[in-house]
C-alpha positions in Angstrom: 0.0 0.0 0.0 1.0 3.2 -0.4 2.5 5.2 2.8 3.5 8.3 1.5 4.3 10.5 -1.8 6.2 13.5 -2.0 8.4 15.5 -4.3 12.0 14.8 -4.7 14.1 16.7 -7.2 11.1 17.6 -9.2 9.8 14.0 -9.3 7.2 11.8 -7.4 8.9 10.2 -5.0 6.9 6.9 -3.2 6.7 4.5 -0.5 5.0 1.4 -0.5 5.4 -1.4 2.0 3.6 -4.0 3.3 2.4 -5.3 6.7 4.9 -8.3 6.6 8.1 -5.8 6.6 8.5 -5.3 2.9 9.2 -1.9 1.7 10.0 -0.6 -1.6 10.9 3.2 -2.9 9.6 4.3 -6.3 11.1 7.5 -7.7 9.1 8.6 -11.0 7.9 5.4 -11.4 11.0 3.6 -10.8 12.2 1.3 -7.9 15.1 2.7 -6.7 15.5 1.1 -3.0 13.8 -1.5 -1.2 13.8 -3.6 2.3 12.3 -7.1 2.4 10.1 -8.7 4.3 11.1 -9.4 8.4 10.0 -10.8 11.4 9.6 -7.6 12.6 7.4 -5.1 10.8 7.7 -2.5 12.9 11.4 -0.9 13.2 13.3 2.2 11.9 14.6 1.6 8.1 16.8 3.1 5.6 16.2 3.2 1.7 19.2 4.9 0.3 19.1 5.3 -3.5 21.0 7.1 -5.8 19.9 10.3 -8.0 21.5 11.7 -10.9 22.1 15.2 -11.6 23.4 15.3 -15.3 26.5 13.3 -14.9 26.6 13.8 -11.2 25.7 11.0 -8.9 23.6 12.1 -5.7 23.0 9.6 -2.6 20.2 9.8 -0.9 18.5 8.3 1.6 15.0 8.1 3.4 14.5 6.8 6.9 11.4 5.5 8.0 10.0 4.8 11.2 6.9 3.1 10.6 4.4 1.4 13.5 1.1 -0.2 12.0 -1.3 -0.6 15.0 -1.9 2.2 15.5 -0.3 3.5 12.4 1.9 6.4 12.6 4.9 7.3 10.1 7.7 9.8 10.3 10.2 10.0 7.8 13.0 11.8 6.8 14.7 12.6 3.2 18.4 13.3 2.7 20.2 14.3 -0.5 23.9 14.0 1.0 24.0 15.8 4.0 21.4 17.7 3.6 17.7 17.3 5.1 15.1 17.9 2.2 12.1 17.3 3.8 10.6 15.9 7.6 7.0 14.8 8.5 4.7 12.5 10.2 1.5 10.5 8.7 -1.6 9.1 10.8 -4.2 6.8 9.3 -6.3 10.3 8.7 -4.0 11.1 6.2 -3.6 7.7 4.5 -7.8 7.7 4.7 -7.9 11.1 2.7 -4.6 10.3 0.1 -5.3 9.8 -3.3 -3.6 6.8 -5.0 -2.1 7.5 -7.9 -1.1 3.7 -9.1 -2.2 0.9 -7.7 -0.9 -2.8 -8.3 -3.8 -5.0 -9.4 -4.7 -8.0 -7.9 -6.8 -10.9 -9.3 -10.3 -10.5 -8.4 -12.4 -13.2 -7.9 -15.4 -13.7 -11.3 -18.8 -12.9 -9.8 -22.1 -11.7 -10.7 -22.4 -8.7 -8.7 -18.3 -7.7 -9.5 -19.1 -8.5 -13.5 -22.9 -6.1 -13.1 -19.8 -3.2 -11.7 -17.9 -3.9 -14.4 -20.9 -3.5 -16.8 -22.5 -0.5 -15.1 -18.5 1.2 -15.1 -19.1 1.6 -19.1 -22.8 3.7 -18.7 -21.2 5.8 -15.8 -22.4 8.9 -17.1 -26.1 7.4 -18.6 -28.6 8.3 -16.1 -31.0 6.1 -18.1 -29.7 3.7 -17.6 -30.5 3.4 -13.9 -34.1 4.3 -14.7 -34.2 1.2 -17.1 -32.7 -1.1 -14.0 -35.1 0.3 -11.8 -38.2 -0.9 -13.9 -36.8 -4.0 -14.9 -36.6 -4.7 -11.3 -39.8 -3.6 -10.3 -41.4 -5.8 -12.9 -39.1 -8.9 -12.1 -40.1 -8.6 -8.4 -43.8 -7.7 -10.1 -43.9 -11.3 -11.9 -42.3 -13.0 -8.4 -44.5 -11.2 -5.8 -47.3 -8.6 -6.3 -46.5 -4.7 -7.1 -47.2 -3.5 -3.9 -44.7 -5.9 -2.4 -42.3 -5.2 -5.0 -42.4 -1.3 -4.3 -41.9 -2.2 -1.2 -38.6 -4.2 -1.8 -37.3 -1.8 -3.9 -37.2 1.2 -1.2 -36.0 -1.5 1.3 -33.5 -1.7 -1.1 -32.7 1.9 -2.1 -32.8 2.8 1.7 -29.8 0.2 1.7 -28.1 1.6 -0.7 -28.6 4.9 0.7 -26.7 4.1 3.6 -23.9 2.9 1.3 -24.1 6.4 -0.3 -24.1 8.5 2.7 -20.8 6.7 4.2 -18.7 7.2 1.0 -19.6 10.7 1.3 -18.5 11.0 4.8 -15.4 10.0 3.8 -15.7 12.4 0.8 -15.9 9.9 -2.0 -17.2 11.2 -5.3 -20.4 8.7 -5.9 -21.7 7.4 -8.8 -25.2 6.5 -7.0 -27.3 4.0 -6.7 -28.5 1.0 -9.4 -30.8 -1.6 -9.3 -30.1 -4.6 -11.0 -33.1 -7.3 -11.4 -32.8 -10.5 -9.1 -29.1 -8.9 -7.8 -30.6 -6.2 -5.5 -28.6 -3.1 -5.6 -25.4 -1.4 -5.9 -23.9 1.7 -4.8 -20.9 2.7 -6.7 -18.0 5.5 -6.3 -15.6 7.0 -8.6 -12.7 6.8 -5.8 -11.5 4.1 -4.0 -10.6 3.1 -0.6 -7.7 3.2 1.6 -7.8 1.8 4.7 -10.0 -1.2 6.0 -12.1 1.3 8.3 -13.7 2.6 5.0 -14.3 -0.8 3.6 -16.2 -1.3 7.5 -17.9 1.4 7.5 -19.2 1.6 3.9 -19.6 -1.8 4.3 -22.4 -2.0 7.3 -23.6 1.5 6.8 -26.6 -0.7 4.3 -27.5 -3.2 6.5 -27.2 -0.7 9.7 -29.3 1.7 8.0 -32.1 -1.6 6.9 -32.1 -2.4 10.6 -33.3 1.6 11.6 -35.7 0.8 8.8 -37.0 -2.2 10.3 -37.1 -0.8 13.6 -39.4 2.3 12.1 -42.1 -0.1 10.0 -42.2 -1.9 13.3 -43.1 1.3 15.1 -45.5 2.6 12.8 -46.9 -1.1 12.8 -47.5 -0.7 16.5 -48.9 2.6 16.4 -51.3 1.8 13.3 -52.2 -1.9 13.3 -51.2 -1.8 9.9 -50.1 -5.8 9.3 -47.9 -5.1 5.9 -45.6 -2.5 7.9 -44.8 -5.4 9.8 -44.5 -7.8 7.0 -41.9 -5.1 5.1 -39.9 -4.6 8.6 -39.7 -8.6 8.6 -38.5 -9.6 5.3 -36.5 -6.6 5.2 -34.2 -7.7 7.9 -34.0 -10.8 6.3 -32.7 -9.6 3.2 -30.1 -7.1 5.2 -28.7 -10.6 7.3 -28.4 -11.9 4.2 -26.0 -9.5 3.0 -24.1 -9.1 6.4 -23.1 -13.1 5.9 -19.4 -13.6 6.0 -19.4 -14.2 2.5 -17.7 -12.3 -0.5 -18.8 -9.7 -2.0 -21.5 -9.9 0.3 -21.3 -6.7 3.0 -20.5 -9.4 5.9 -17.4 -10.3 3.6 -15.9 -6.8 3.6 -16.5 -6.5 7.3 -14.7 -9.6 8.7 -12.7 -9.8 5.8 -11.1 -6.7 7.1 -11.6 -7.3 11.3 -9.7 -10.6 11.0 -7.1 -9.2 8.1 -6.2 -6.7 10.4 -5.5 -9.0 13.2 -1.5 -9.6 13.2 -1.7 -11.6 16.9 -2.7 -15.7 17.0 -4.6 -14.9 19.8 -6.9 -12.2 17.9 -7.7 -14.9 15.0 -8.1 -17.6 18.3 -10.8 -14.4 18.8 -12.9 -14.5 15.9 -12.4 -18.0 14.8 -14.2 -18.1 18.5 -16.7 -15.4 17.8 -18.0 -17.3 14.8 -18.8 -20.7 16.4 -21.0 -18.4 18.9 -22.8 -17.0 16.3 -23.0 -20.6 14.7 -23.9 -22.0 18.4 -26.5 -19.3 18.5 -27.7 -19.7 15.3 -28.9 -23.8 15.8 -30.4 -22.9 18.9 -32.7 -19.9 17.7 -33.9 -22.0 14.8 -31.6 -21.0 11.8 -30.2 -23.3 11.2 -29.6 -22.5 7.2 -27.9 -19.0 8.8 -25.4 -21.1 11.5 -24.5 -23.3 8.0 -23.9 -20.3 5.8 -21.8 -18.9 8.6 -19.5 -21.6 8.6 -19.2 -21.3 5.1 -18.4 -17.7 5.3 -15.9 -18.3 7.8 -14.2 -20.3 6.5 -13.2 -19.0 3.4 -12.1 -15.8 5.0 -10.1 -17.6 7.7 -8.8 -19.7 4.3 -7.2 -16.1 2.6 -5.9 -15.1 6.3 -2.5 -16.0 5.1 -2.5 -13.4 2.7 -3.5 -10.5 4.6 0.2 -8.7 4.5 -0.4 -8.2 0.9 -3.3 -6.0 1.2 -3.1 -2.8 -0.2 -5.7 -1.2 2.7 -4.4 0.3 5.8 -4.9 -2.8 8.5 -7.8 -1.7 12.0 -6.1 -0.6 14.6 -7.2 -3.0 17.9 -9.7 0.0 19.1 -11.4 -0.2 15.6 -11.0 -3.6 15.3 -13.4 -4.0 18.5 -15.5 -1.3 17.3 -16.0 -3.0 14.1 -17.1 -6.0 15.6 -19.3 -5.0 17.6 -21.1 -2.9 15.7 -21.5 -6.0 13.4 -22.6 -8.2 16.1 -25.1 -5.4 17.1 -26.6 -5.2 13.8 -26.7 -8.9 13.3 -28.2 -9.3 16.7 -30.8 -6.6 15.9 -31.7 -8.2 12.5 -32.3 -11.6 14.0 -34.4 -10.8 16.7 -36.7 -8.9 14.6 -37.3 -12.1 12.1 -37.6 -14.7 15.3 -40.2 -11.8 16.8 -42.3 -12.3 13.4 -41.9 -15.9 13.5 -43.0 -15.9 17.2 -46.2 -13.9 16.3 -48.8 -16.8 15.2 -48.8 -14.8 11.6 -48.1 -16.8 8.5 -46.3 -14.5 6.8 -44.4 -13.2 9.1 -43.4 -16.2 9.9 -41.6 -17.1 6.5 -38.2 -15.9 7.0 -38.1 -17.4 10.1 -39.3 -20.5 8.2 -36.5 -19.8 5.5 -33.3 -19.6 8.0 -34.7 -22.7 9.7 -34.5 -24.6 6.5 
């Protein structure tokens, strides 16, 4: 990932490193000093490189002292003797950098990462989210009814919406929102992200802001009898668990993804290998079973790419926000949960299907 970019004799000069100790320099472009990968991450370092000045050869030299959790960086530049330029860096500043080249990594083929791709290429054709949005209401039309179908599709947007208003707290140009028949939704931004509290927090801003949703048919519900405000709150939390599963890209997949990524320690992945067979524990006992299954599943895989944290290119949770991250996704999950076993509790039917479904 990239640490820090400054000018140095009228060129880019940049610092990438990695969490397992590996730093490299890049002056215009071009790798002029690097450090491998140690045991330990976290010490002072040195990348001298050379310069040339017509037919002149310049040492120089910048020393790094680099801690990841919580991240701070000061850094020095010398040409010779002479100090060029001093500074320090906190995750603030790596949040708000803008990354001018970023190595690509192999994603993995999916529907909803191909529908990006796709909707990349009509960016800047409003129409085209107008023609999603009816091809979706009359998909859900043909499955359900078109009162239940409007219904989904401002569960969804509200979803969306919360992706939305996250990227723009972190000042992210957006795109807004699409809906893309039998997917669901998508909320895209021009910019990308830096640091794995983004990816958290854009992450379970939808599903957080589908549980206040839930919460507010359910109080309306209360206040006016009304029994469809009460069928929207329940299937609506049961299509934001869905997403918070611990499955990629699913929103659950960003957010553990980057709690356990960020955990260098045994102990913390002891944690949240721990954590999941709770929820799965939880999960049997409650009646979902189909939810503790899928959970296991999710875990899994994301325990499976563990290895291969260090090469991330987003700035790792420090331990508060690696506790703050899980909780608030534990919170939202518990929230979600109890609102479909309430509905399946009720002696209604139909509130009583997604209860139905996650005990499958």
């Amino acid at each position: 990932m990239q640490l820090l970019s400054i000018m140095c004799a009228g060129r880019p000069l940049r610092l990438q490193a990695t969490m397992s100790g590996w730093q490299g320099l890049y002056w215009d472009n071009h790798l002029v000093a690097q450090r491998d990968a140690s045991q330990d991450p976290e010490k002072n370092s040195e990348l001298p490189f050379t310069l040339m000045r017509g037919e002149e050869a310049v040492e120089c030299c910048l020393k790094v002292s680099l801690q990841w959790q919580p991240f701070s960086l000061s850094y020095q530049l010398m040409m010779g003797d002479q100090l060029l330029e001093q500074g320090e860096r906190v995750e603030k500043d790596i949040e708000s950098q803008s990354v001018a080249e970023r190595p690509k990594t192999p994603n993995r083929i999916s529907l909803i990462g191909l529908g990006s791709l796709a909707l990349k290429l009509f960016k800047s054709a409003k129409v085209i989210k107008v023609l999603f949005a009816a091809g979706s209401l009359a998909a859900y039309s043909w499955l359900f009814s078109w009162q239940f179908a409007l219904a989904l599709i401002a569960c969804l947007v509200f979803h969306e919406y919360g992706h939305i208003r996250a990227m723009k707290y972190f000042g992210m140009r957006t795109k807004g929102i699409y809906l893309v028949p039998f997917m669901g939704g998508l909320a895209l931004s021009d910019d990308k992200i830096n640091t794995r509290w983004q990816d958290v927090v854009i992450s379970i801003m939808g599903p957080f802001f589908g549980l206040l949703l839930s919460i507010v048919l359910l109080l309306l519900y209360a206040i006016t009898g009304i029994e469809m405000l009460a069928g929207i709150a329940v299937f609506n939390a049961l299509l934001n668990l869905f997403n918070l599963l611990p499955v990629l890209p699913l929103d659950g997949g960003h957010i553990l993804k980057s709690i356990t990524f960020s955990m260098n320690s045994l102990v913390g992945l002891i944690a949240c290998v721990l954590g999941a067979i709770i929820g799965v524990l939880l999960s049997y006992s409650f009646g979902m079973a189909l939810l503790g299954f899928l959970l296991i599943i999710g875990s899994i895989e994301i325990l499976v790419e563990w290895r291969g944290r260090h090469a991330s290119q987003l700035l790792p949770l420090n331990r508060y926000a690696q506790s703050v991250s899980a909780a608030w996704y534990v919170v939202t999950v518990t929230g979600l949960c109890a609102i479909i076993w309430m509905g399946g509790q009720s002696g209604n039917e139909a509130l009583a299907l997604p209860l139905k479904i996650l005990g499958s």
